[in-house]
PABASE-707549 format. One record per residue: x, y, z of N, C-alpha, C, O in turn; chain; residue in one letter. Coordinates in nm, 3 decimals, m for minus. Atoms other than C-alpha are relative to their C-alpha. Layout:
+---------+---------+---------+---------+---------+---------+---------+---------+---------+---------+---------+---------+---+---+
!     n.x !     n.y !     n.z !    ca.x !    ca.y !    ca.z !     c.x !     c.y !     c.z !     o.x !     o.y !     o.z ! c ! r !
+---------+---------+---------+---------+---------+---------+---------+---------+---------+---------+---------+---------+---+---+
!       X !       Y !       Z !       X !       Y !       Z !       X !       Y !       Z !       X !       Y !       Z ! A ! A !
...
+---------+---------+---------+---------+---------+---------+---------+---------+---------+---------+---------+---------+---+---+
end
This chain:
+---------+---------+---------+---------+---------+---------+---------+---------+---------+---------+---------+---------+---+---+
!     n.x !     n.y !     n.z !    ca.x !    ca.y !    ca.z !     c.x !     c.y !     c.z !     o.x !     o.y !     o.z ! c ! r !
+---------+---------+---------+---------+---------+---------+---------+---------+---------+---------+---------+---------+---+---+
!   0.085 !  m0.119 !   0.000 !   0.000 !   0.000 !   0.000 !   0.089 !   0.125 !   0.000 !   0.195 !   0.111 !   0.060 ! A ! X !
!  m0.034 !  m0.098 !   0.074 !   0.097 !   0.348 !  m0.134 !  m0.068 !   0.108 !   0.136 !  m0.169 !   0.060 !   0.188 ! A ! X !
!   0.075 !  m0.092 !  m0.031 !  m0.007 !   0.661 !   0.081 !  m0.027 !   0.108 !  m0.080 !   0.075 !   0.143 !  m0.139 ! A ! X !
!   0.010 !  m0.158 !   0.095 !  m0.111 !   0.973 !  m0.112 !  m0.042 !   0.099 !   0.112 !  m0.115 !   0.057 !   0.202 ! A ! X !
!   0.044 !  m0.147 !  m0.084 !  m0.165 !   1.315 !   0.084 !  m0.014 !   0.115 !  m0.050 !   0.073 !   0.202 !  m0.046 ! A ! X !
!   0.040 !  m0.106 !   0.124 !  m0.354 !   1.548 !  m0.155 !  m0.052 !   0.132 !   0.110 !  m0.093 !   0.230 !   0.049 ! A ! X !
!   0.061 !  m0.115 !  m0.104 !  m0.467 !   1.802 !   0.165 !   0.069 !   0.093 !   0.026 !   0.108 !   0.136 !   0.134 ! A ! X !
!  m0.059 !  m0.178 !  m0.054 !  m0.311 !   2.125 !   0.078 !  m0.044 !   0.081 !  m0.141 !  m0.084 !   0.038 !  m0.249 ! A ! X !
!   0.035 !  m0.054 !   0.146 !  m0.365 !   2.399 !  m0.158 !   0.060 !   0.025 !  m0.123 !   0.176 !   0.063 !  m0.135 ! A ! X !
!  m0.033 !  m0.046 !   0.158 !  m0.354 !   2.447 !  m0.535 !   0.090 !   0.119 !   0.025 !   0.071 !   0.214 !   0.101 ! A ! X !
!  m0.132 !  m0.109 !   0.010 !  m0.043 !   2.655 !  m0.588 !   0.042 !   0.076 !  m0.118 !   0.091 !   0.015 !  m0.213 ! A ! X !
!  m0.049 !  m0.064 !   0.158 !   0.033 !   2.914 !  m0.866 !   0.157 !  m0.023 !   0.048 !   0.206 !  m0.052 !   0.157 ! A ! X !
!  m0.118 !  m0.011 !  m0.003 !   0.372 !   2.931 !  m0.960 !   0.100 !   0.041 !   0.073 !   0.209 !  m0.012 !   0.093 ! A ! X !
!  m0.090 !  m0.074 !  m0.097 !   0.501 !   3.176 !  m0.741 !  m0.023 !  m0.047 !   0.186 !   0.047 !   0.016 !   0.265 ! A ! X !
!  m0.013 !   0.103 !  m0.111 !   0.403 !   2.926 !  m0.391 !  m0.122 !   0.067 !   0.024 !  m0.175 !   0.006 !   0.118 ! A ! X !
!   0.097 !  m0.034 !  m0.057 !   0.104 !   3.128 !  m0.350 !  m0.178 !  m0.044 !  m0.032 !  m0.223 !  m0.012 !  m0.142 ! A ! X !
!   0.093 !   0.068 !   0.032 !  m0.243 !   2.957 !  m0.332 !  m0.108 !   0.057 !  m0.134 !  m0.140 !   0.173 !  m0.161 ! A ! X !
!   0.109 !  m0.030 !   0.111 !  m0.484 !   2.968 !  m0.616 !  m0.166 !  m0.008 !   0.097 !  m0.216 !  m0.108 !   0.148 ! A ! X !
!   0.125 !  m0.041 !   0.019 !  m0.821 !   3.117 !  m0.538 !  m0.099 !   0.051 !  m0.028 !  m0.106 !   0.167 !  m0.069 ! A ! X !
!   0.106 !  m0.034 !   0.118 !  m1.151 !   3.102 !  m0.663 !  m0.124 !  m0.001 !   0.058 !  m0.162 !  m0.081 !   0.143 ! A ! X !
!   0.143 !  m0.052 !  m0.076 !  m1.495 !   3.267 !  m0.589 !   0.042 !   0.031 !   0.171 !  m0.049 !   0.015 !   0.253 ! A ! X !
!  m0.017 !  m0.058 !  m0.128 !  m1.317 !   3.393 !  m0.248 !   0.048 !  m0.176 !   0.066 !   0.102 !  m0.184 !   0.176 ! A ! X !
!  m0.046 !   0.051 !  m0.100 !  m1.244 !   3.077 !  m0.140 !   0.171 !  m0.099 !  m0.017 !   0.188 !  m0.089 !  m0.138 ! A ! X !
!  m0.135 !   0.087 !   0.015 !  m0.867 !   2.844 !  m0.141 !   0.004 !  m0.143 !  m0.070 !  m0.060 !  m0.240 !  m0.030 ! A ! X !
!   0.059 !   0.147 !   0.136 !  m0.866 !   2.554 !  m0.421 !   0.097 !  m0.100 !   0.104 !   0.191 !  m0.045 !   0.163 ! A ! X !
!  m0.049 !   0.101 !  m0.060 !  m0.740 !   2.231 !  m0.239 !  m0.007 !  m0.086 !  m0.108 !  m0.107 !  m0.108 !  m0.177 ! A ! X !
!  m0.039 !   0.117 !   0.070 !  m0.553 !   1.961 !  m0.434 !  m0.108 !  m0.115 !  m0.014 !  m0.166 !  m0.161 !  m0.113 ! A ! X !
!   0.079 !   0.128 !  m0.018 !  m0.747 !   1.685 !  m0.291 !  m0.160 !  m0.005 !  m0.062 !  m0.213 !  m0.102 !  m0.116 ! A ! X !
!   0.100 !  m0.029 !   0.091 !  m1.062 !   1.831 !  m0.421 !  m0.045 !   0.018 !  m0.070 !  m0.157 !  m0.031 !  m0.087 ! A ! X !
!  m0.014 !   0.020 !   0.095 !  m1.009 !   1.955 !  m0.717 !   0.055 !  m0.133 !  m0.094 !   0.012 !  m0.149 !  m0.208 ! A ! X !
!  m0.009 !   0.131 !   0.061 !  m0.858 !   1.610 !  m0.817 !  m0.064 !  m0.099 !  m0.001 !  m0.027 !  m0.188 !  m0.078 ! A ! X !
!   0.133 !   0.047 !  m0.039 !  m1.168 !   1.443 !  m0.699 !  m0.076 !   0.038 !  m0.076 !  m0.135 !  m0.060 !  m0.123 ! A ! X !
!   0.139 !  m0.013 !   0.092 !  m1.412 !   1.569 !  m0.902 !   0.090 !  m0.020 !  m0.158 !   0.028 !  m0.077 !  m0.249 ! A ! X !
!  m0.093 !   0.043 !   0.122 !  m1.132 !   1.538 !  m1.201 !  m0.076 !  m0.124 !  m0.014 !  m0.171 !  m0.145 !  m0.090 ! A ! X !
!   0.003 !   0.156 !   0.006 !  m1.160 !   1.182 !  m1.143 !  m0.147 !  m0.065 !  m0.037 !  m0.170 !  m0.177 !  m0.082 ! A ! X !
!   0.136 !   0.109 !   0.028 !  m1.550 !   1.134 !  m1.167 !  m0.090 !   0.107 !  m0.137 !  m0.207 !   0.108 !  m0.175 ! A ! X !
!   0.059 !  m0.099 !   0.132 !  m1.572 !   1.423 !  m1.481 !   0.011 !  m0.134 !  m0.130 !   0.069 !  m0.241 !  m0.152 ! A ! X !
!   0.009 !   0.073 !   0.108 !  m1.694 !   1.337 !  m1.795 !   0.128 !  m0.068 !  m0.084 !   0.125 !  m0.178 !  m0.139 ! A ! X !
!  m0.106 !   0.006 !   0.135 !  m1.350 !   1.354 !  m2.009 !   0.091 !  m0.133 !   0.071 !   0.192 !  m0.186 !   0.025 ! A ! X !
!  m0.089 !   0.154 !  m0.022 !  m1.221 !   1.042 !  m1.826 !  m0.093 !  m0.124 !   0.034 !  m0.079 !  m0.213 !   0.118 ! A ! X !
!   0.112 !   0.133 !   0.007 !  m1.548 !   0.813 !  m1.911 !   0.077 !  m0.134 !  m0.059 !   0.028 !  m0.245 !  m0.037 ! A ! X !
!  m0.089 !   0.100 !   0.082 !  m1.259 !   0.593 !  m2.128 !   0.096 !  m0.081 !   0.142 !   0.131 !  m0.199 !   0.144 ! A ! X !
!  m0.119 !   0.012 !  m0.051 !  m1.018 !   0.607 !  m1.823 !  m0.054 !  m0.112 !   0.149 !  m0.117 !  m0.052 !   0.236 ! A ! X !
!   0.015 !   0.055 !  m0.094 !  m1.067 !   0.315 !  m1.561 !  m0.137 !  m0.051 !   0.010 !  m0.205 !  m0.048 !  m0.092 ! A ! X !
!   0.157 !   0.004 !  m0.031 !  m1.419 !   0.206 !  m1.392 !  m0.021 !   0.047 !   0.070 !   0.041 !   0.055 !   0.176 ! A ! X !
!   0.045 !  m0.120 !  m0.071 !  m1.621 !   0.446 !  m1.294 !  m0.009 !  m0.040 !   0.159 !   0.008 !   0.040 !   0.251 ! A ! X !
!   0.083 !  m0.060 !  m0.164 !  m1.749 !   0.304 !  m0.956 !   0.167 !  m0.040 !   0.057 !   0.159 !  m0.066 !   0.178 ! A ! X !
!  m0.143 !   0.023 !  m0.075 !  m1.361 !   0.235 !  m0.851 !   0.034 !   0.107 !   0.017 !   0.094 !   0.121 !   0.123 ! A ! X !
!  m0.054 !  m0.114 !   0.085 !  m1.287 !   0.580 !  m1.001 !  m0.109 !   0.088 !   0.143 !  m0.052 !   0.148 !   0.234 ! A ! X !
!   0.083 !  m0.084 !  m0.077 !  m1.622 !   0.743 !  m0.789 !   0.046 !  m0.053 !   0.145 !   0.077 !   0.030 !   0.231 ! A ! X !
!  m0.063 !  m0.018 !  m0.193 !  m1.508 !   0.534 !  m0.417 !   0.130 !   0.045 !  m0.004 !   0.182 !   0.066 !   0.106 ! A ! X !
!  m0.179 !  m0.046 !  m0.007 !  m1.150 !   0.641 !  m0.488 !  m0.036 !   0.160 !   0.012 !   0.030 !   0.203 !   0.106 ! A ! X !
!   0.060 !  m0.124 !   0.047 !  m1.322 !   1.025 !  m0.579 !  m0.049 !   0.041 !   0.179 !  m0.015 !   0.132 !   0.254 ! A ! X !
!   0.103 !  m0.051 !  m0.145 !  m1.562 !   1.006 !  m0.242 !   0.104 !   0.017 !   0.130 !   0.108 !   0.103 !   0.218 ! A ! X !
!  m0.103 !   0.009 !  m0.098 !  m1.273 !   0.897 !  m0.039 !   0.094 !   0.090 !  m0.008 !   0.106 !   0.138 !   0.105 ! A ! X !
!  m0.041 !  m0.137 !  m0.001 !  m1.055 !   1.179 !  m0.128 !  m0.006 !   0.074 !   0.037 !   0.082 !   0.124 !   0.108 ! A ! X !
!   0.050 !  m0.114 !   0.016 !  m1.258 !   1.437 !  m0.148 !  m0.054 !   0.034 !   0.198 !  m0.090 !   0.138 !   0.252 ! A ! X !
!   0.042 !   0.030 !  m0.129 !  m1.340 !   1.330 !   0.226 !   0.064 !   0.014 !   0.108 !   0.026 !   0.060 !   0.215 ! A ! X !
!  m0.116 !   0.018 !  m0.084 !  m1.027 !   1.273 !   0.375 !   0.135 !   0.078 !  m0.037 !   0.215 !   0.102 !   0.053 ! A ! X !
!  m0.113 !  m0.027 !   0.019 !  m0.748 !   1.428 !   0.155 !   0.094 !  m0.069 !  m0.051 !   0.180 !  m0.011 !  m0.116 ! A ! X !
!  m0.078 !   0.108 !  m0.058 !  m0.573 !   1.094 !   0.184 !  m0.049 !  m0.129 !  m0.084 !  m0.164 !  m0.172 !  m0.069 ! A ! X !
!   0.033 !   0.156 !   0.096 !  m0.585 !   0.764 !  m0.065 !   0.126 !  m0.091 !   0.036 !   0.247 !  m0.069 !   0.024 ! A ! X !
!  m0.091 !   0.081 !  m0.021 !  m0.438 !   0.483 !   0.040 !   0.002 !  m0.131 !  m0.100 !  m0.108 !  m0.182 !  m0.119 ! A ! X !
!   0.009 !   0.024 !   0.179 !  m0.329 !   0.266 !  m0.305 !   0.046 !  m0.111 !   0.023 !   0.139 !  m0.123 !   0.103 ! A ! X !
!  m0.090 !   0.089 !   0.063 !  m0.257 !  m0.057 !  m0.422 !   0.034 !   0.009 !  m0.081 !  m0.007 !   0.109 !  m0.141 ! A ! X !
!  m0.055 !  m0.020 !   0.106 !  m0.060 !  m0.125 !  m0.690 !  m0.123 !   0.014 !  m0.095 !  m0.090 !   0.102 !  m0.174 ! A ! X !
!   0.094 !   0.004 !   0.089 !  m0.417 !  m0.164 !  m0.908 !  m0.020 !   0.162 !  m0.003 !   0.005 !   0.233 !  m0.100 ! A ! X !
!   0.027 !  m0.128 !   0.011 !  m0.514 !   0.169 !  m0.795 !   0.049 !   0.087 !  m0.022 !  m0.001 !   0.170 !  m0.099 ! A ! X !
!  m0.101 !  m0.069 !   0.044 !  m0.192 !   0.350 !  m0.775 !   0.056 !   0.005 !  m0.148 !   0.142 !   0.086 !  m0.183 ! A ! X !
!  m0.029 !  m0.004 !   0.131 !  m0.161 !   0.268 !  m1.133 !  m0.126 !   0.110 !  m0.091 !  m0.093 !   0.201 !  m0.167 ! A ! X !
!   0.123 !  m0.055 !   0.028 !  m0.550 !   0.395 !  m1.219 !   0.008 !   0.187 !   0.034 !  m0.030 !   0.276 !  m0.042 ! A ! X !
!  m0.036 !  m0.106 !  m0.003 !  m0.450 !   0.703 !  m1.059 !   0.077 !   0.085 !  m0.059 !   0.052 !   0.204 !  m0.077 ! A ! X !
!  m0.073 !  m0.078 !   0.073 !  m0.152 !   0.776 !  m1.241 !  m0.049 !  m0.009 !  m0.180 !  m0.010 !   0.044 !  m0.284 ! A ! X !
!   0.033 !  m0.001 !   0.155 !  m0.320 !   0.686 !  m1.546 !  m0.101 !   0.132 !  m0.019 !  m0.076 !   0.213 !  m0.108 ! A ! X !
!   0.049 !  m0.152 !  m0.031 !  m0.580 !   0.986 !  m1.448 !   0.068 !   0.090 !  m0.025 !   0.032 !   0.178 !  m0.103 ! A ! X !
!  m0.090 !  m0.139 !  m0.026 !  m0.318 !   1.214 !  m1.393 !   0.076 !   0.039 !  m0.123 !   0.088 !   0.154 !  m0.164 ! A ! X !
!  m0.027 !  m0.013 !   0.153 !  m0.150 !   1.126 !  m1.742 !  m0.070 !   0.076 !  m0.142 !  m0.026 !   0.127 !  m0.245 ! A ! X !
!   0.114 !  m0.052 !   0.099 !  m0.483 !   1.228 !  m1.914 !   0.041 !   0.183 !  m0.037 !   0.001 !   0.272 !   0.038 ! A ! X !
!  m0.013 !  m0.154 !   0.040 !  m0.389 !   1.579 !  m2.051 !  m0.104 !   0.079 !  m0.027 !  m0.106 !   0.201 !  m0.008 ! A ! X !
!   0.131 !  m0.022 !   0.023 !  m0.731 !   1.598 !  m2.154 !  m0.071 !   0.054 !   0.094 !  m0.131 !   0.162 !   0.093 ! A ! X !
!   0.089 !  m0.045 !  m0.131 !  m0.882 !   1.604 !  m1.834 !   0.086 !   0.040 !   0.128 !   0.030 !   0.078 !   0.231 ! A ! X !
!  m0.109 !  m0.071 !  m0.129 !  m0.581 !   1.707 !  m1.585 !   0.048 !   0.094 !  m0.058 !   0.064 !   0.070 !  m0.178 ! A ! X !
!  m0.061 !  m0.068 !   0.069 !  m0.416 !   2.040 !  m1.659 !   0.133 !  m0.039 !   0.092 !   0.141 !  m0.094 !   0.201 ! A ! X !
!  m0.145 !   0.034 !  m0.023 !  m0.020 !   2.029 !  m1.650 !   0.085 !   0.065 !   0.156 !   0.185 !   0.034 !   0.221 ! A ! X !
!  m0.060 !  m0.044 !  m0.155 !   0.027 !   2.232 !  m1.331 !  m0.077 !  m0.087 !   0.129 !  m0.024 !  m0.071 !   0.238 ! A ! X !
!   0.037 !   0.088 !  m0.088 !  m0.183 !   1.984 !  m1.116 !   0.032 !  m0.133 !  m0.065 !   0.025 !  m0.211 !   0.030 ! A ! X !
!  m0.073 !   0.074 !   0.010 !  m0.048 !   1.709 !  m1.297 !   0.166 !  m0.016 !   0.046 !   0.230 !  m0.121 !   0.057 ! A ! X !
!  m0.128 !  m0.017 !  m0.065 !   0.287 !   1.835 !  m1.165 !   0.015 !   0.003 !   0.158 !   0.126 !  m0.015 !   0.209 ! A ! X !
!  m0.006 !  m0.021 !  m0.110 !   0.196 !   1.881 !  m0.821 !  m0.093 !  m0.149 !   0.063 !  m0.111 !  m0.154 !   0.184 ! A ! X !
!   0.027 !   0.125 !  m0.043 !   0.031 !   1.514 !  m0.787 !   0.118 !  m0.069 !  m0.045 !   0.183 !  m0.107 !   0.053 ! A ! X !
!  m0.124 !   0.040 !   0.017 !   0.320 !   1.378 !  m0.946 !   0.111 !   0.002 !   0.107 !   0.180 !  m0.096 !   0.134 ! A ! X !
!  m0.103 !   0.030 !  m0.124 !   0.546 !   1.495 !  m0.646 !  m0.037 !  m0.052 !   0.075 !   0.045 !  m0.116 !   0.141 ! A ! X !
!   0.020 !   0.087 !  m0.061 !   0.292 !   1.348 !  m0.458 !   0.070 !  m0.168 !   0.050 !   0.125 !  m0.228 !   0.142 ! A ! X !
!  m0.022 !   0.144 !   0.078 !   0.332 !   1.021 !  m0.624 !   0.129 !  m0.033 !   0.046 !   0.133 !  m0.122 !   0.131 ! A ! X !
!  m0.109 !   0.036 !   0.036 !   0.717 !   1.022 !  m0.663 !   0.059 !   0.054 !   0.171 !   0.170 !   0.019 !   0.208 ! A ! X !
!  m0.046 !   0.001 !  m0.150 !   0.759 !   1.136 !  m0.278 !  m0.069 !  m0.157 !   0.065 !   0.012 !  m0.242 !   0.101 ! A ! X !
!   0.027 !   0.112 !  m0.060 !   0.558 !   0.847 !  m0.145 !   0.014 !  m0.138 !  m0.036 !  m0.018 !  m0.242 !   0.021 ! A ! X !
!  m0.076 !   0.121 !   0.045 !   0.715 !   0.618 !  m0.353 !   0.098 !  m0.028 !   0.042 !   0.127 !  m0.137 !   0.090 ! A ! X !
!  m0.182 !  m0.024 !  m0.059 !   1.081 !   0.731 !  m0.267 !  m0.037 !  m0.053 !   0.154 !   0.036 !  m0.147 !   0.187 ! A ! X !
!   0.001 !  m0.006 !  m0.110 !   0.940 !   0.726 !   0.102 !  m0.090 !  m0.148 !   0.053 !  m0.133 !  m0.164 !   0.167 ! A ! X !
!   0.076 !   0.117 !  m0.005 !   0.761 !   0.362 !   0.046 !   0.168 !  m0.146 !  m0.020 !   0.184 !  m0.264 !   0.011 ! A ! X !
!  m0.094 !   0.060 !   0.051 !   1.093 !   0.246 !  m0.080 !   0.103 !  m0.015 !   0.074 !   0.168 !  m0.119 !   0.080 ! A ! X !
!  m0.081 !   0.029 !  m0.116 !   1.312 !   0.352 !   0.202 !  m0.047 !  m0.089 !   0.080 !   0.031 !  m0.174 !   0.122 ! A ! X !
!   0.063 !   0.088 !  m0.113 !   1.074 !   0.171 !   0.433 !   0.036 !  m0.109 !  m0.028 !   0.113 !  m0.149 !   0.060 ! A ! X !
!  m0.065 !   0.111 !   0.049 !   1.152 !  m0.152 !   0.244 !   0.126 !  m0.032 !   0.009 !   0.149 !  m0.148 !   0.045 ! A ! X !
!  m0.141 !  m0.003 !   0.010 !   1.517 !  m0.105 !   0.220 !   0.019 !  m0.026 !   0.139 !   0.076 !  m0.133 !   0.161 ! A ! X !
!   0.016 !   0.016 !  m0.127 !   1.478 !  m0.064 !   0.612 !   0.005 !  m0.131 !   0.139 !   0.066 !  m0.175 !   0.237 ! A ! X !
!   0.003 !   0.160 !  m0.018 !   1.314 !  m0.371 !   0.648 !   0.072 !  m0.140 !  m0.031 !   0.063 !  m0.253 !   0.018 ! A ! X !
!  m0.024 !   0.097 !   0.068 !   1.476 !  m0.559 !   0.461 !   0.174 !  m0.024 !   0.056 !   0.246 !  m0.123 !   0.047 ! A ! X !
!  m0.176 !   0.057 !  m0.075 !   1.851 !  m0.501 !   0.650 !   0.012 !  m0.055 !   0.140 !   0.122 !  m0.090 !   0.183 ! A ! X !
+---------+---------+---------+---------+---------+---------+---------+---------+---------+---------+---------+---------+---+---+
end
């Protein structure tokens, strides 16, 4: 199992949060409703796609198997339906809790 920790905010370029209609865009939420929009009806199955979506959007926090952790990054690949600056900032997600899934192993394993 994979952790993800999507519970902070959307970031413009310069570190400062993106907001909209007055209020602070959060990662975890905006990538949540990504996930159960139309433009990724091709991408995965939906009701895996909608408890993975509910659970998110709920907690912040997805905890992945390899099935899912793959489904996700296949989401995030979609150019279509992810734009490239939140595809960049789930990506470090991704590639931090991998690096930090990987030490744990290494750990264990001496």
């Amino acid at each position: 199992m994979i952790k993800l920790d999507l519970n902070f905010p959307v970031s413009n370029l310069d570190g400062s949060p993106v907001i909209e209609n007055g209020k602070t865009m959060f990662l975890h939420q905006f990538f949540a409703n990504i996930m159960v929009g139309p433009v990724l009806k091709n991408v995965g199955d939906f009701m895996r796609k909608n408890s993975l979506a509910e659970q998110l959007y709920q907690t912040g926090i997805l905890e992945l198997d390899e099935a899912n952790l793959k489904l996700i990054k296949d989401i995030v690949a979609d150019k279509e339906a992810v734009a490239p600056r939140i595809q960049c900032l789930i990506t470090r997600v991704i590639l931090a809790a991998e690096l930090k899934k990987q030490a744990e192993n290494e750990k264990v394993s001496l």
